[in-house]
C-alpha positions in Angstrom: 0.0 0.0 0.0 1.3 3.2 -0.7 0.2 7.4 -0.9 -0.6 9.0 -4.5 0.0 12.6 -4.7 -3.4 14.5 -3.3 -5.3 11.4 -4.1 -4.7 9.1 -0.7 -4.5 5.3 -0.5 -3.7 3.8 -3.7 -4.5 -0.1 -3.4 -1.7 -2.4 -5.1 -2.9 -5.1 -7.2 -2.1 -8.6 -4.9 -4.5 -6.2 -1.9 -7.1 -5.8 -3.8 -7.9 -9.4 -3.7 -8.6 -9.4 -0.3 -11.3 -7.4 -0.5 -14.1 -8.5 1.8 -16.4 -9.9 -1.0 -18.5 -12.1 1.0 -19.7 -8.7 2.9 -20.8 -7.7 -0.3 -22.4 -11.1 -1.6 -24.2 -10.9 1.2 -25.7 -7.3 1.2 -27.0 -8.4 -2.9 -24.0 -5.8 -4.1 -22.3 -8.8 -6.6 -25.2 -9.8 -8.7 -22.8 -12.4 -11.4 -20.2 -12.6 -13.4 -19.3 -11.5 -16.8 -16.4 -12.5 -19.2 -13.4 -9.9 -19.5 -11.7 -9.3 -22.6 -8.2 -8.3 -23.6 -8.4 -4.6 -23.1 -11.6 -4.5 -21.0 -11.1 -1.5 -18.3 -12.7 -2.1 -15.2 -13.7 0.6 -12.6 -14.3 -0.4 -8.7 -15.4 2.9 -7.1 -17.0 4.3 -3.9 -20.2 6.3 -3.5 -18.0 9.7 -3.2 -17.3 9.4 -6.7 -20.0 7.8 -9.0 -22.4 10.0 -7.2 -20.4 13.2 -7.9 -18.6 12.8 -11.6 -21.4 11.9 -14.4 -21.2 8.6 -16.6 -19.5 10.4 -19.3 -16.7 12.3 -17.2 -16.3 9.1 -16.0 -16.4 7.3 -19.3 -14.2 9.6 -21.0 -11.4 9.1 -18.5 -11.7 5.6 -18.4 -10.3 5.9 -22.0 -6.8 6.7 -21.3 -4.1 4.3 -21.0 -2.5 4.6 -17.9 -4.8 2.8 -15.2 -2.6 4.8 -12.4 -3.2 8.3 -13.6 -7.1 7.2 -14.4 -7.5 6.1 -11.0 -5.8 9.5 -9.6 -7.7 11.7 -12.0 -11.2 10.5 -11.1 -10.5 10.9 -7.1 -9.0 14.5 -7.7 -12.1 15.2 -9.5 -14.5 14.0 -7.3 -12.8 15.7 -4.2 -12.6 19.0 -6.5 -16.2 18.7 -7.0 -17.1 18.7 -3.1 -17.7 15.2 -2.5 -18.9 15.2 0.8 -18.0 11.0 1.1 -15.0 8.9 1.4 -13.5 8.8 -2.5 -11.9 5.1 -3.6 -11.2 4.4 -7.4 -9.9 0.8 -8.9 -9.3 1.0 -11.9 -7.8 -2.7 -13.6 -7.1 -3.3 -17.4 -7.3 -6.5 -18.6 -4.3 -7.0 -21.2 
């Protein structure tokens, strides 16, 4: 685990997988599963973000290449645009 410049806790790879998914099973928030292509881009965010940034500022940043700087850019955003919430972006490429 390290610090990102103004953007907090930036979540390496091999912690991610310990995320506590059964807490999540179990509230209904995993619903399936879906195949993932080379190149698929995957965003796991909290509440302080998706329900600041719109689907297309979203979208549109989800179209650069480095997953790093994505991941940075849609926290700064979100925290520049007063979310009032705890602001955590994932953001995994499949290559």
């Amino acid at each position: 685990m390290r610090f990102g410049r103004r953007t907090g806790l930036i979540v390496e790879a091999a912690e991610a997988l310990v995320t506590p998914l059964a807490d999540a099973r179990a509230s209904g928030t995993v619903t399936g599963a879906a195949p993932v292509a080379s190149g698929d881009t995957l965003l796991l965010c909290s509440d302080g973000l998706h329900g600041v940034l719109s689907d297309a500022a979203i979208a549109e940043l989800l179209q650069r290449s480095n997953v790093e700087e994505i991941a940075s850019e849609l926290v700064e955003r979100a925290l520049n645009s007063g979310s009032t919430d705890n602001v955590t972006a994932v953001v995994v490429r499949k290559l």
